[in-house]
N, C-alpha and C positions, 0 to 999 in steps of 0.2 A: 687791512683790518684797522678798526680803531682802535687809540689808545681807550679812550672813553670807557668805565664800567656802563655792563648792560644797565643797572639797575639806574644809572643818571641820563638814561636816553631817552629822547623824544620818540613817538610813534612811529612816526616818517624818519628821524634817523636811525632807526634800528633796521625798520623794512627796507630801506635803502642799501644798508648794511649787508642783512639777510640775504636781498638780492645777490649782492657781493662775492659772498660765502658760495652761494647756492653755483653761479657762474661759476668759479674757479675750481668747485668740486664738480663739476657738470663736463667741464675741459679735461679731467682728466690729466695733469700733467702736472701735478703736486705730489712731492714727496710724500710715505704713508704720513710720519710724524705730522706732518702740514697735515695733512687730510684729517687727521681725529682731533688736532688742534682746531681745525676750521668747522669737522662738525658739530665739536663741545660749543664752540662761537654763536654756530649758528642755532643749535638749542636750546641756546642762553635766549639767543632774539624772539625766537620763535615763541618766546613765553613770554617775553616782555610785551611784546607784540598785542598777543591774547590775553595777558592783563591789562593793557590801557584799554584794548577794545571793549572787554567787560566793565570799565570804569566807565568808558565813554556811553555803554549802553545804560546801564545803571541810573546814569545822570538823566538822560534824554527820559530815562521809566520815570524820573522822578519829576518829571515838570507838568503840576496841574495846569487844565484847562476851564476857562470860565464856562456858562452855559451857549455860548458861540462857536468856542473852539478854541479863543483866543488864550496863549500862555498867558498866567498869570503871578506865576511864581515857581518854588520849588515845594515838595514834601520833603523831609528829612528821610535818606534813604536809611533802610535796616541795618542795622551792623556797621554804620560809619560816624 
């Protein structure tokens, strides 16, 4: 596990992470303590995870197109 807080992790190093968690409670061969340690961790990721993804989508809703098709900027998204 990383030292790192979920909340300062990139996308890909958290699913990386996640991955992690998921392996070593999948193995079966972790103390309980370890195992609700590892799945607080990985509920931690799992959210971080599904908040950048929703940022990520967010952004991509927000970029108009000319009469082409061609990106031409952004909209200011709701709520940000």
């Amino acid at each position: 596990m990383s030292d790192t807080p979920v909340s300062e992790m990139t996308f890909e190093d958290a699913m990386r992470e996640l991955e992690a968690v998921v392996d070593q409670l999948e193995q079966g061969d972790v103390a309980l303590d370890a195992s609700i340690a590892l799945y607080e961790r990985g509920a931690a990721l799992k959210k971080r995870c599904e908040e950048e993804l929703k940022r990520a989508e967010e952004k991509v809703a927000a970029i108009t197109l000319d009469a082409e098709g061609n990106p031409t900027g952004t909209k200011p998204a709701e709520g940000l």
